[in-house]
C-alpha positions in Angstrom: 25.9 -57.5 -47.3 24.4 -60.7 -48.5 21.7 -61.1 -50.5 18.8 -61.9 -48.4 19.8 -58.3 -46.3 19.5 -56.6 -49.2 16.3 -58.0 -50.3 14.8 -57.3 -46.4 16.1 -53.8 -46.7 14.1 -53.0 -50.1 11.2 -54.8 -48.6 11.1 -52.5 -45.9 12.0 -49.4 -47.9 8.8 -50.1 -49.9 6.6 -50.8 -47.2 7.7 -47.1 -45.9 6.8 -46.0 -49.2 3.8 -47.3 -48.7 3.4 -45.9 -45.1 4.5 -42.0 -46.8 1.6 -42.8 -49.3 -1.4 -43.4 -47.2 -0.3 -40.7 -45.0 0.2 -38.1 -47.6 -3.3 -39.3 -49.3 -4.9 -38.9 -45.7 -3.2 -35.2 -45.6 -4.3 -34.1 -48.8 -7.7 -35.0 -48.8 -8.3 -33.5 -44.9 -6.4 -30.4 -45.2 -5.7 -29.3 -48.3 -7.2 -28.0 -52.2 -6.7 -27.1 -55.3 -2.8 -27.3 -57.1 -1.1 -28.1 -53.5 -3.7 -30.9 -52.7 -3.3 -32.3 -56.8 0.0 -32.3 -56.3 0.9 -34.2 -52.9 -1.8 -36.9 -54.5 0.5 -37.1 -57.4 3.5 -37.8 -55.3 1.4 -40.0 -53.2 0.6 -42.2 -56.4 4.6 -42.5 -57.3 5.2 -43.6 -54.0 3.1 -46.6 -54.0 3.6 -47.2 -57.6 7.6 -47.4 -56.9 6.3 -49.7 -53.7 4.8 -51.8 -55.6 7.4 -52.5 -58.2 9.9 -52.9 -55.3 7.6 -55.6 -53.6 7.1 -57.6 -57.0 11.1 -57.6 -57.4 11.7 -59.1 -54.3 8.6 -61.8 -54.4 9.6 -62.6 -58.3 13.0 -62.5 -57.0 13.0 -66.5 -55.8 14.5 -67.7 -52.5 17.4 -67.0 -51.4 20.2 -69.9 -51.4 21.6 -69.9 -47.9 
């Protein structure tokens, strides 16, 4: 796999992270409370802070030589 595959492929896994995030903010605040709701935020928050580390690695990252 060469190496401008493998930086698309982390792209795209973050921006589903991303995706996951919103959408499990957006369930948690609609339908649920208390522990349950505290705790799908939570796992929310890791999602988009791994997201955001992925899409840093791959901007900082440079071109790739091709």
């Amino acid at each position: 796999m060469s190496e401008g595959l493998l930086k698309m492929w982390v792209a795209l896994s973050a921006i589903g992270l991303m995706f996951i995030a919103v959408f499990s903010i957006m369930f948690s605040r609609s339908k649920l409370s208390g522990v349950i709701q505290g705790a799908v935020s939570f796992f929310a928050w890791i999602c988009m802070i791994v997201a955001g580390i992925l899409i840093i690695i791959v901007v900082f990252s440079g071109p790739v030589q091709g």
